[in-house]
Structures are given as C-alpha cells and as structure tokens.
ZAVEXKE-503959 format. One line per field, with one value per residue: residue in one letter; residue number from 0; chain; x, y, z of N, C-alpha, C, O, CB in turn. Coordinates in Angstrom, 2 decimals. Each point is the difference from the previous one (the first is absolute). Glycine has a CB too. Layout:
aa <- A;...
i <- NUM;...
ch <- A;...
n.xx <- X;...
n.yy <- Y;...
n.zz <- Z;...
ca.xx <- X;...
ca.yy <- Y;...
ca.zz <- Z;...
c.xx <- X;...
c.yy <- Y;...
c.zz <- Z;...
o.xx <- X;...
o.yy <- Y;...
o.zz <- Z;...
cb.xx <- X;...
cb.yy <- Y;...
cb.zz <- Z;...
// end
This chain:
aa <- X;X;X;X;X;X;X;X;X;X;X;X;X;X;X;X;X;X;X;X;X;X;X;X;X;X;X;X;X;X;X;X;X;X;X;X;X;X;X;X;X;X;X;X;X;X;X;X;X;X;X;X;X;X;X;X;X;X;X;X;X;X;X;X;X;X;X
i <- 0;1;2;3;4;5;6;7;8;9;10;11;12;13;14;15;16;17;18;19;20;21;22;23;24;25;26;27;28;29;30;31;32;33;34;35;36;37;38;39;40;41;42;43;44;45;46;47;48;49;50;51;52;53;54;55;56;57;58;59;60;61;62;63;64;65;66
ch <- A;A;A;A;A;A;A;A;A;A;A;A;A;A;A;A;A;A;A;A;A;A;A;A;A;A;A;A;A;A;A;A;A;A;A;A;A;A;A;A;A;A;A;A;A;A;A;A;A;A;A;A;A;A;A;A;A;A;A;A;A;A;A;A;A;A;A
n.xx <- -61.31;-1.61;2.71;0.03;-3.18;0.26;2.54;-2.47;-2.17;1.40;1.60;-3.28;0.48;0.44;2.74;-2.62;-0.16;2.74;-1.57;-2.00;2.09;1.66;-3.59;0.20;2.13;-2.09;-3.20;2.34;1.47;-1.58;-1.01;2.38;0.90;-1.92;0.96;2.48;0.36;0.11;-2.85;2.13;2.22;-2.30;-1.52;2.98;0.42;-3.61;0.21;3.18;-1.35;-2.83;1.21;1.99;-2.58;-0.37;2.05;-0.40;-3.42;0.31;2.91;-2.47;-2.76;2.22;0.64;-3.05;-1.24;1.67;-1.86
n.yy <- 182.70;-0.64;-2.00;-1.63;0.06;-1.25;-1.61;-0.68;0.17;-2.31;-2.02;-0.79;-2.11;-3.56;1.01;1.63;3.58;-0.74;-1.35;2.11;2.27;-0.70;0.34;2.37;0.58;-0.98;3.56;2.92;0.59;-0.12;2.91;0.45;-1.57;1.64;2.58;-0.81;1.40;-2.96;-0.43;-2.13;1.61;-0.13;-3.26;-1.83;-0.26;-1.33;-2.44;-0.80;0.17;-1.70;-3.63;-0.53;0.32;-1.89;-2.59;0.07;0.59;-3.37;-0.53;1.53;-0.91;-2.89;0.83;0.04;-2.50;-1.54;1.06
n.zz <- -55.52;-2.81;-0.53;2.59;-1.03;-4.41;0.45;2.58;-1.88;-1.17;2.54;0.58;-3.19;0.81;-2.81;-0.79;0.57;-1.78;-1.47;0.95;-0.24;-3.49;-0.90;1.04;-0.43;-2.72;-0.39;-0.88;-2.84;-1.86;0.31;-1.67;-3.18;-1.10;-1.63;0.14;-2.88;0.32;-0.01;-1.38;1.85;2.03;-0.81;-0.60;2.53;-0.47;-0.75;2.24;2.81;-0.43;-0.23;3.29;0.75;-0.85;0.73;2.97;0.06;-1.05;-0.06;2.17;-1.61;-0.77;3.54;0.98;-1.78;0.61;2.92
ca.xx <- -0.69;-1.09;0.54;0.48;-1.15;-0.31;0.94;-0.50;-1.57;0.14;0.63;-1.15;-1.43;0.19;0.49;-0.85;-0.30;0.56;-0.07;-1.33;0.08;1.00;-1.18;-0.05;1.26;0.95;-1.83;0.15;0.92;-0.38;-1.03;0.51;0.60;-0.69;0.57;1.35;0.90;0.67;-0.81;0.76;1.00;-0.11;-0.64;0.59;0.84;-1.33;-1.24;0.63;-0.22;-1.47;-0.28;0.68;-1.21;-1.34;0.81;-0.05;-1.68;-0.56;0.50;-0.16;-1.45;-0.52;0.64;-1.04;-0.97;0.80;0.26
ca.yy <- -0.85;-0.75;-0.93;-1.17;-0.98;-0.80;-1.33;-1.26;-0.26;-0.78;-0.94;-0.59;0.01;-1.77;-0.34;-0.13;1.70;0.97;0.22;0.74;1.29;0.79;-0.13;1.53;1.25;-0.52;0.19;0.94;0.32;-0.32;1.59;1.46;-0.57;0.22;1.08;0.12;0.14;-1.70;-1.07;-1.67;-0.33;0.22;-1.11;-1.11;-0.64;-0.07;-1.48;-1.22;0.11;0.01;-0.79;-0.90;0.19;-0.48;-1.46;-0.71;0.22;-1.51;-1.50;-0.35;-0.50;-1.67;-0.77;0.18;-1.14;-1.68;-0.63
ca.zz <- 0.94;-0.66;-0.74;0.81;1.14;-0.61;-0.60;0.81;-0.67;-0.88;0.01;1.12;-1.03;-0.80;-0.98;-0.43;-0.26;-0.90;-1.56;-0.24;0.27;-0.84;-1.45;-0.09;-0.14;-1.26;-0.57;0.37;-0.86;-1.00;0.16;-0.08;-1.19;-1.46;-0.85;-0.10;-1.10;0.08;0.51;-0.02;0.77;1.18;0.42;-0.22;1.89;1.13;-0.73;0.31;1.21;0.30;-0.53;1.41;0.93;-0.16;-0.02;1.36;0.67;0.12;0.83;1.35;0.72;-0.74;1.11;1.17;-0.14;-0.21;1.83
c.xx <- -1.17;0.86;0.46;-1.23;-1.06;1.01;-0.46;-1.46;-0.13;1.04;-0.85;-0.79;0.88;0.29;-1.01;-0.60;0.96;-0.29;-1.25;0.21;1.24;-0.90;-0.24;0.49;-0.05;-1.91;0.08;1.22;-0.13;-0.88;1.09;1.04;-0.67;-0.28;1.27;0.37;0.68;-0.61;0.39;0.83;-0.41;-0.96;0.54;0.47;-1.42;-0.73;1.06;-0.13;-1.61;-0.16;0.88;-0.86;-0.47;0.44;0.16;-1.31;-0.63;0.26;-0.53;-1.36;-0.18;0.38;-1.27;-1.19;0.14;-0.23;-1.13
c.yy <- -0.71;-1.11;-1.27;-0.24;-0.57;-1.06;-0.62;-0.29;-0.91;-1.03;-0.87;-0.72;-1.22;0.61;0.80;1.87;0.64;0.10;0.89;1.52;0.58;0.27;1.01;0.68;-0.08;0.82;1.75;1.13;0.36;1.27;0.90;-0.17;0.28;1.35;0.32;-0.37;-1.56;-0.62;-1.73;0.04;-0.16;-1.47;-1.41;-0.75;-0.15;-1.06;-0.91;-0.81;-0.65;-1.59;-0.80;-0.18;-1.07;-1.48;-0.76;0.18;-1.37;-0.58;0.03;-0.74;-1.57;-0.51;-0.23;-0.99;-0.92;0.16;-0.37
c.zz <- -0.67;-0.70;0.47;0.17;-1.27;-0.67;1.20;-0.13;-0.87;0.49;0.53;-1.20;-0.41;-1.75;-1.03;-0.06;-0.73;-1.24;-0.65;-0.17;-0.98;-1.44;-0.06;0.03;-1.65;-1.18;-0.13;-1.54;-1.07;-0.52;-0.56;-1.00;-1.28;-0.45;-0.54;-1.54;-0.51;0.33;-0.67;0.35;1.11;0.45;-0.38;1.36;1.22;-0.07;-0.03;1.70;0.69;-0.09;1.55;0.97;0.05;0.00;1.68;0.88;-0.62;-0.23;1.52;0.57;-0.46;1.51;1.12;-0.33;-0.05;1.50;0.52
o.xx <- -0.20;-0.27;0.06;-0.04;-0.84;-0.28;-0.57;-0.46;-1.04;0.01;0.43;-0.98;1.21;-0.09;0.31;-0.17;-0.32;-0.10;-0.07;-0.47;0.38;0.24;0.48;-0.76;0.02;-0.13;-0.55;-0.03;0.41;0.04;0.05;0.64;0.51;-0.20;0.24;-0.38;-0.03;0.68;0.08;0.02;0.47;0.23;-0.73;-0.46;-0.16;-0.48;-0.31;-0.21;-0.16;-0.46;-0.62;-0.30;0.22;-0.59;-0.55;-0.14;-0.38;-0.81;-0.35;-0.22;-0.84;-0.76;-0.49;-0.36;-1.08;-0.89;-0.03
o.yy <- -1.20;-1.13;-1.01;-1.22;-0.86;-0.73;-1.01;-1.12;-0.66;-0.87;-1.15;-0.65;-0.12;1.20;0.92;0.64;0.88;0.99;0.67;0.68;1.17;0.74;0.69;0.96;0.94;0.37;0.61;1.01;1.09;0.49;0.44;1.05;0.21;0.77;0.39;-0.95;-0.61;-1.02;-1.03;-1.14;-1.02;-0.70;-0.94;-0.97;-0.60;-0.52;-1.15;-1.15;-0.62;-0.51;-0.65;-1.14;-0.91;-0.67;-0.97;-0.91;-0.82;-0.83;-1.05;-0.81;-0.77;-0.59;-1.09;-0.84;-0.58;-0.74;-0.43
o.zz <- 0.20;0.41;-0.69;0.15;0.27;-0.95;-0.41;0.24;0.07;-0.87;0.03;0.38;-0.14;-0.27;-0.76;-1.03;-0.80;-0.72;-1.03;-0.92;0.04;-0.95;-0.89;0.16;-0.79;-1.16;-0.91;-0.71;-0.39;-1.13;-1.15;0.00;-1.10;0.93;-1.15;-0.67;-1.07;0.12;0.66;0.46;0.50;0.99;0.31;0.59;1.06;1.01;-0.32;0.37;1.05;1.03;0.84;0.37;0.79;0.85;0.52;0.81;0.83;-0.41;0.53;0.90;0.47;0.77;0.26;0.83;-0.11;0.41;1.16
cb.xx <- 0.88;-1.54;0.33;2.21;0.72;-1.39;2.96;2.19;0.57;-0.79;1.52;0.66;-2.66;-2.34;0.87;0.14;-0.71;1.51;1.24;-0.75;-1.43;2.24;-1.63;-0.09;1.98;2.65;-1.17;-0.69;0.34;0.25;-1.72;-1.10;0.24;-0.85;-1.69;0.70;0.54;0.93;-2.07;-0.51;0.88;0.12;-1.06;1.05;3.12;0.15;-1.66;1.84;2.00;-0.40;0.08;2.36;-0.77;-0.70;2.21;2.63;-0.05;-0.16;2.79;1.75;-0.49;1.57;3.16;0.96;0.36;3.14;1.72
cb.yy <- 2.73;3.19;2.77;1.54;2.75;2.39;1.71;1.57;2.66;2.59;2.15;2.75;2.87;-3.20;-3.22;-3.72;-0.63;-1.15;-3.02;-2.45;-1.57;-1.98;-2.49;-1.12;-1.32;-3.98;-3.02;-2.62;-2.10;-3.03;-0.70;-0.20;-1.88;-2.79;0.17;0.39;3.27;1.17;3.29;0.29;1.92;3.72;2.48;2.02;2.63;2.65;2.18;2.35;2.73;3.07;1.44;1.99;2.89;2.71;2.11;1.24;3.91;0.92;0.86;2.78;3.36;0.13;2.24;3.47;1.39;0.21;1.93
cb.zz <- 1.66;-0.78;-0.32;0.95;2.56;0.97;-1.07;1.41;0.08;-0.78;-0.07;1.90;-0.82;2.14;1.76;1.85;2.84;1.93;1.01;2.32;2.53;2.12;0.88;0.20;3.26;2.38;2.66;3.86;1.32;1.83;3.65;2.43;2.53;-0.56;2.20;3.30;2.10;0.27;-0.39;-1.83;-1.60;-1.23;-0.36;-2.87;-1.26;-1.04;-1.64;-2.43;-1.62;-2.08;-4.07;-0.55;-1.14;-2.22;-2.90;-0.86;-0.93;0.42;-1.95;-0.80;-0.64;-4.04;-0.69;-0.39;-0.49;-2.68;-0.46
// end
C-alpha cells in the first residue's frame, strides 16, 4: 500500500521536482557508494544518469526563463 500511494505521489509532481528528487537519490547514492571495493563500476552508470538529470533540469529552467 505504501508503494502505491508513493507512485501516485510522484505521478502528481511536474517534470521539474522529479528531476530534482532523482538528484538526490542519485546524491544519495553516490554516498553510500563510496569505499566500495567497485566504486568506479558502480559510479560510472550513475554519473551517467546524474549528468541526464542535470541536462533535462536546465533545458527546463532556460525554457521557464525565456517565457
């Protein structure tokens, strides 16, 4: 039941918070990643993920300041 009512929690949230709110998982991640034995396998697919983020978060804000 928690899991359904946070997937609708997030289907409510604009473009712009998700991306925010995957920053910090992805911030998060990055934490508990470090020491690890694999930390460059593990932080490669991640900083790929982080950098997309960050790309579509400010195509959206350039977009918002043009209007």
């Amino acid at each position: 039941m928690l899991l359904l009512s946070f997937y609708f929690h997030i289907m409510n949230m604009n473009e712009q918070t998700k991306l925010r709110f995957a920053l910090e998982h992805v911030a998060h991640l990055e934490d508990l990643f470090e020491g690890n034995e694999w930390y460059s396998y593990l932080i490669q697919p991640l900083s790929t993920i982080k950098y997309e983020c960050e790309r579509q978060l400010n195509n959206i804000e350039l977009t918002k300041n043009l209007k």
